[in-house]
C-alpha positions as CSV (number, residue, x, y, z in Angstrom):
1,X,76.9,89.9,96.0
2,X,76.2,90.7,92.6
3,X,73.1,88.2,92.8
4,X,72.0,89.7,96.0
5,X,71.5,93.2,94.5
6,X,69.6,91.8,91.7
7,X,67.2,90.2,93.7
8,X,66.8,93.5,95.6
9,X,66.0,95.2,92.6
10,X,63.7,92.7,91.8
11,X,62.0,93.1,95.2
12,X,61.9,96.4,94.7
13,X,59.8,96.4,91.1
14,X,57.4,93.7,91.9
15,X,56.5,95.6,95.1
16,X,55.5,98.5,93.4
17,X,57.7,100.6,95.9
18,X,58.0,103.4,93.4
19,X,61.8,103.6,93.9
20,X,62.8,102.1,90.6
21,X,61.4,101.8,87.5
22,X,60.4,99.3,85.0
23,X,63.9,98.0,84.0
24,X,65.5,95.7,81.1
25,X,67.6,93.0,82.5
26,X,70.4,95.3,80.4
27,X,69.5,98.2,82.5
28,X,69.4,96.0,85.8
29,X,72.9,95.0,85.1
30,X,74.4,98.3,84.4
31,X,72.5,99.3,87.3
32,X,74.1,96.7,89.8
33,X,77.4,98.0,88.0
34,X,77.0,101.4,89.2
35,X,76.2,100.5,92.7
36,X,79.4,98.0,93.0
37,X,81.8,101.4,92.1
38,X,79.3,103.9,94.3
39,X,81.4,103.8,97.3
40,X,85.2,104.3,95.1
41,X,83.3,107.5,93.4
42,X,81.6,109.1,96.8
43,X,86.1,108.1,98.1
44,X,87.4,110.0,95.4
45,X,84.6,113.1,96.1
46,X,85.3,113.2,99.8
47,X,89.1,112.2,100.1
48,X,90.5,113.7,96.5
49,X,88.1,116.2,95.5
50,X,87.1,117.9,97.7
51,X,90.7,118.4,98.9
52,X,92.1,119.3,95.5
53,X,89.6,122.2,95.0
54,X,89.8,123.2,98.7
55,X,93.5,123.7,98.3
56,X,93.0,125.3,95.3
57,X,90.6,127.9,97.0
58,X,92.9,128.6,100.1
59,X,95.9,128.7,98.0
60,X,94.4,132.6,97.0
61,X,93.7,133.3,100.4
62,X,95.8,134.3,103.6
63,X,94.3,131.5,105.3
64,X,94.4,131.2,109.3
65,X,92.7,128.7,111.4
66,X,92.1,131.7,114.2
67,X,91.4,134.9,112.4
68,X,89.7,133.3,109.3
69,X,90.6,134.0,105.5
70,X,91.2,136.8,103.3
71,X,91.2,136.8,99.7
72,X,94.7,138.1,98.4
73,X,94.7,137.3,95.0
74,X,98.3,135.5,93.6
75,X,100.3,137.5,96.4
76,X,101.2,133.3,97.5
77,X,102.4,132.4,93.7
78,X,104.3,135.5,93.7
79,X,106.2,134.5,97.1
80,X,107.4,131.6,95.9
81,X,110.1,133.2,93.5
82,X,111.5,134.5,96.3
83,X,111.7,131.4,98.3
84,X,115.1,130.3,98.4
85,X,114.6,127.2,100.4
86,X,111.5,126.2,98.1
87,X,114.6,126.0,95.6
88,X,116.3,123.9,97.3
89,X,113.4,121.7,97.9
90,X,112.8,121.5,94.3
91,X,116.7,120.6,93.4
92,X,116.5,117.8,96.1
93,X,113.2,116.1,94.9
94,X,114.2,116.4,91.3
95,X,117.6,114.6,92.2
96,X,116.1,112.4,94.4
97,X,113.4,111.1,91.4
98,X,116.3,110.6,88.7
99,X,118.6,108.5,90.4
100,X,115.2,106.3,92.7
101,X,113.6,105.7,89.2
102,X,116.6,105.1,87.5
103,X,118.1,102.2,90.2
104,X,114.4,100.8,91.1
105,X,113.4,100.0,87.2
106,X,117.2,99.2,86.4
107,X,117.9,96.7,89.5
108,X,114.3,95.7,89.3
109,X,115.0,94.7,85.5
110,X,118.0,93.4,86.3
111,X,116.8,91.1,88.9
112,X,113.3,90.2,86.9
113,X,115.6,88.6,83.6
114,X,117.6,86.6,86.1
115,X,114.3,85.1,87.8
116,X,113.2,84.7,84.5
117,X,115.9,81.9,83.0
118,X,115.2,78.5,84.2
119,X,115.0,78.0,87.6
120,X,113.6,75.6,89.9
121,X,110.1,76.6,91.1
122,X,111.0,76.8,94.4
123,X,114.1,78.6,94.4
124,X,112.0,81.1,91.9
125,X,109.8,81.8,94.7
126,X,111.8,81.9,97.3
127,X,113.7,84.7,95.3
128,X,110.7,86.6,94.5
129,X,109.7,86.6,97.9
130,X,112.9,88.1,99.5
131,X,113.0,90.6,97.0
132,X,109.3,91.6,97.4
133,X,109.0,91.5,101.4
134,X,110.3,95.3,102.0
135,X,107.3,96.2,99.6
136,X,105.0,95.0,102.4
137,X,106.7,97.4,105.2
138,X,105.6,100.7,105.6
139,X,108.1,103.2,104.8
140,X,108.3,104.6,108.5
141,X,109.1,101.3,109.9
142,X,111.8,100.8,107.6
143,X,113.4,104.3,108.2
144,X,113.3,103.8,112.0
145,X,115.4,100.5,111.6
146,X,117.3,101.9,108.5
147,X,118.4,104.9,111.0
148,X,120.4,102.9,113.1
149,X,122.3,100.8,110.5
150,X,123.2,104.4,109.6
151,X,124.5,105.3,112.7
152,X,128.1,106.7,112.6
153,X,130.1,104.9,115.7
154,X,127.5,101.9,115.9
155,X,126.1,101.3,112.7
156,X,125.9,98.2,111.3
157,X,127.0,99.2,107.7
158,X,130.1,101.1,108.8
159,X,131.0,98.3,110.9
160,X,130.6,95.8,108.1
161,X,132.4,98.7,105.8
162,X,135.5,99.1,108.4
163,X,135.8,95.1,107.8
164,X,136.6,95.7,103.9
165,X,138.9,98.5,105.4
166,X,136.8,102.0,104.2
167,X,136.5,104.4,106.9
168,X,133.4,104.7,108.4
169,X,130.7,107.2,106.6
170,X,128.6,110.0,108.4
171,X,125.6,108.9,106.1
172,X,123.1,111.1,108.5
173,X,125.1,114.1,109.2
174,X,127.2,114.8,106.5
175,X,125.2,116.9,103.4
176,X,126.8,114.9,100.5
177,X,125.8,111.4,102.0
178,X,122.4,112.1,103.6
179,X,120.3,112.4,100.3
180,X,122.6,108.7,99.1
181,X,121.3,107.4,102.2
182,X,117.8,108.2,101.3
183,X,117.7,107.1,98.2
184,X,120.0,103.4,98.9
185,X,116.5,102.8,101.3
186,X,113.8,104.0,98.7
187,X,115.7,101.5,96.0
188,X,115.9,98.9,99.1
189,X,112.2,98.7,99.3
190,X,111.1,99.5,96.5
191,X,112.9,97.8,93.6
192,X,111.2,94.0,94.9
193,X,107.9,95.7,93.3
194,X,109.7,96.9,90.1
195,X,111.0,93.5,90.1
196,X,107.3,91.7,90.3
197,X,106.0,93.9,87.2
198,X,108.5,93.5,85.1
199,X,108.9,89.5,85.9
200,X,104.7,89.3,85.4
201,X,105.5,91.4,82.0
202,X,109.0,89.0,80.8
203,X,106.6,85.8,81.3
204,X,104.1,87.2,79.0
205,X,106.1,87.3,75.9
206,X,105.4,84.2,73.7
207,X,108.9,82.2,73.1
208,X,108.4,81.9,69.8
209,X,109.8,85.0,69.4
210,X,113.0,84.0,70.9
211,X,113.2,80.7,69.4
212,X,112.0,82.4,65.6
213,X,115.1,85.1,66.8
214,X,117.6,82.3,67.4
215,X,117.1,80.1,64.3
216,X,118.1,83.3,62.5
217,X,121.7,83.7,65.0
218,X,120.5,85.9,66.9
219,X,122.9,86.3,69.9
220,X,121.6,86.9,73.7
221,X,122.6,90.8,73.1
222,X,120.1,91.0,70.3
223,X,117.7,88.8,71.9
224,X,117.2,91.4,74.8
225,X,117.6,94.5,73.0
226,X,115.5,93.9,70.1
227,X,112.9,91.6,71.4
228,X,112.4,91.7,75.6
229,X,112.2,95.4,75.9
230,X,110.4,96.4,72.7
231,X,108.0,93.7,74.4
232,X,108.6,95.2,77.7
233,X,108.4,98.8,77.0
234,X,104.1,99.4,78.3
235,X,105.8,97.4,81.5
236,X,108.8,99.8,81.7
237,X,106.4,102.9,80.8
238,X,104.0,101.7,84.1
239,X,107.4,101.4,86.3
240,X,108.6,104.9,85.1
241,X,104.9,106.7,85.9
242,X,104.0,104.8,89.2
243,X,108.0,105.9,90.4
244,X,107.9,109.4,89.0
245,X,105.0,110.4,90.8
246,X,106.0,108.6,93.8
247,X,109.4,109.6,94.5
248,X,108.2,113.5,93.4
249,X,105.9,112.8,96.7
250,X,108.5,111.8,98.8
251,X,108.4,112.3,102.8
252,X,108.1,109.8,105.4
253,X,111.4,108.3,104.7
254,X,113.0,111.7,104.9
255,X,111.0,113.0,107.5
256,X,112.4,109.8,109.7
257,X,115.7,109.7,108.4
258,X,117.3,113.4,108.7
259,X,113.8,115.8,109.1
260,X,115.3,117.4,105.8
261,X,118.7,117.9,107.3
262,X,121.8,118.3,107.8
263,X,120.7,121.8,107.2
264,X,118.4,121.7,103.8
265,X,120.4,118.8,102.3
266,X,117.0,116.3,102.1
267,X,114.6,118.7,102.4
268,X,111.8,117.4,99.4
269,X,108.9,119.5,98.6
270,X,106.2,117.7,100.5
271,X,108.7,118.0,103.8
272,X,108.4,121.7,102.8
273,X,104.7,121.7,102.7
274,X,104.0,120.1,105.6
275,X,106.2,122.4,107.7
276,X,105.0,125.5,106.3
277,X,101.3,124.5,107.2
278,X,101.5,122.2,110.2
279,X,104.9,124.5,112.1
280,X,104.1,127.9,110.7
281,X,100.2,127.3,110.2
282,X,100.8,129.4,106.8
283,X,98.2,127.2,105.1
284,X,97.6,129.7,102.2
285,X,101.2,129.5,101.2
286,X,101.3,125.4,101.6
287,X,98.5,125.1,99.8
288,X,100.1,127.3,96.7
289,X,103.2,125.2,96.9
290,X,101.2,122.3,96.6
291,X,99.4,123.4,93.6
292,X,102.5,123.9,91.6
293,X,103.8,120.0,92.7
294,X,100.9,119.0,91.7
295,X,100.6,120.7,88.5
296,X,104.5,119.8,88.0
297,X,103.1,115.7,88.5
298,X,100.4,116.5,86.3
299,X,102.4,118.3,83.6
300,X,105.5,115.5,83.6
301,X,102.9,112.4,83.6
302,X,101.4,113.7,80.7
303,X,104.7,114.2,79.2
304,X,105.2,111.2,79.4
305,X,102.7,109.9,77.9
306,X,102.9,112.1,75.3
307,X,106.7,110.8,74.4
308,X,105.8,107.2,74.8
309,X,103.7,107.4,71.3
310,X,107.6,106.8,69.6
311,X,109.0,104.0,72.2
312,X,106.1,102.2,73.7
313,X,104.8,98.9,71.4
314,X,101.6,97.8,72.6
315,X,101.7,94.6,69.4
């Protein structure tokens, strides 16, 4: 393809079509370059863009898809200190991110070191392939299934529970086990991709390092804590982000599972959003919340990068 748009260029200058000037073959190349990312730059404009500063314009407005807009000024910021169930939307997606991130990179880290030892090749992949398949699933699919194992009476993991003799466990219905429920499934699918990362970033450190670490007696405690995850910290770092800023997102699972219930128990922000502007048609005031979660991802991403100066060894 690459080759094709050079010899259009080409085509182009020897015709003396006046669309393009007289080029260096440096200029030619830069120029394919540009066209090969054209159609990811006019994506971003149309579907992240334009949306960001749209909802940034309407979140200032008393916006209604009837009677039009009118320009109110922070009146939607202000409302949202008031908003007890916003509160509670907040608490639920902040729990909800500290204990997904913390079991998808711990279980994923957990599962990459034991692919890692010697294994045969095709037990290795076999492994990696179980692990990773619930990545490949789209999150409502999964719920939908995931709702009946949770069923009370004829759920397959109360069943299998009663077996071991615990009483069975309202996981759906009961506002202590609802938001476990949720996030069991998120670490379910999601912890096979944690899993690939970190196994991709375990295979890249040079055994010389652990073999230099061993002629000195080092033990297998020292052997992980000073040398895999000072070498796996960018890899940890990537896990950490990509899982902040998705589980702060979180909502088809939820929106499956309970629909934020029982009561506000899973309610997470986005849930919030989308039923403030799709159920209530408040647009202005979803489009304010959304600005705030987005500035809250924005804020904690840099954050983190910020911290990860003083833990992250890139040599």
């Amino acid at each position: 393809m690459r080759a094709c748009f050079l010899n259009l260029i080409e085509r182009l200058r020897m015709q003396n079509t006046g669309l393009l000037p007289e080029m260096t073959p440096k200029r030619r190349e830069a120029f394919v370059g540009y066209l090969f990312i054209l159609p990811t730059y006019i994506g971003f404009i149309i579907f992240i863009l334009y949306p960001l500063i749209e909802s940034m314009r309407i979140s200032f407005q008393e916006f209604s898809l009837l009677r039009g807009s009118t320009y109110i000024g922070l009146e939607n910021y202000a409302q949202m200190f008031a908003d007890a169930r916003l509160r509670i939307a907040y608490i639920n997606t902040i729990v909800f991110t500290i204990f997904a991130v913390f079991f998808n990179a711990g279980i994923g880290l957990i599962l990459a070191v034991m692919l890692n030892r010697r294994l045969p090749i095709l037990m290795r992949n076999l492994y990696r392939s179980i692990f990773f398949f619930p990545v490949l699933i789209a999150h409502t699919y999964i719920a939908v299934i995931w709702r009946f194992l949770y069923q009370y009476d004829t759920g397959v993991i109360n069943f299998y529970l009663g077996v071991v003799g615990i009483d069975p466990i309202p996981w759906l219905s009961n506002a202590h086990w609802a938001m476990a429920a949720i996030i069991i499934l998120d670490v379910w699918k999601n912890t096979g991709f944690a899993m690939l990362v970190f196994l991709a970033g375990l295979q890249s450190i040079p055994n010389e390092y652990y073999e230099a670490a061993q002629l000195d007696g080092a033990n297998e405690r020292q052997l992980f804590f000073r040398i895999t995850i000072p070498l796996l910290s960018p890899t940890i770092f990537f896990i950490l982000v990509i899982f902040m800023i998705g589980a702060l997102q979180v909502f088809d699972t939820i929106i499956v599972l309970t629909a934020g219930g029982p009561g506000d128990a899973t309610r997470s922000v986005v849930l919030y959003i989308y039923e403030i502007a799709f159920r209530t048609f408040n647009m202005g005031y979803a489009a304010a919340v959304s600005m705030t979660l987005f500035a809250i991802i924005l804020v904690l991403t840099a954050l983190q990068f910020w911290i990860s100066r003083r833990w992250v060894h890139y040599e």
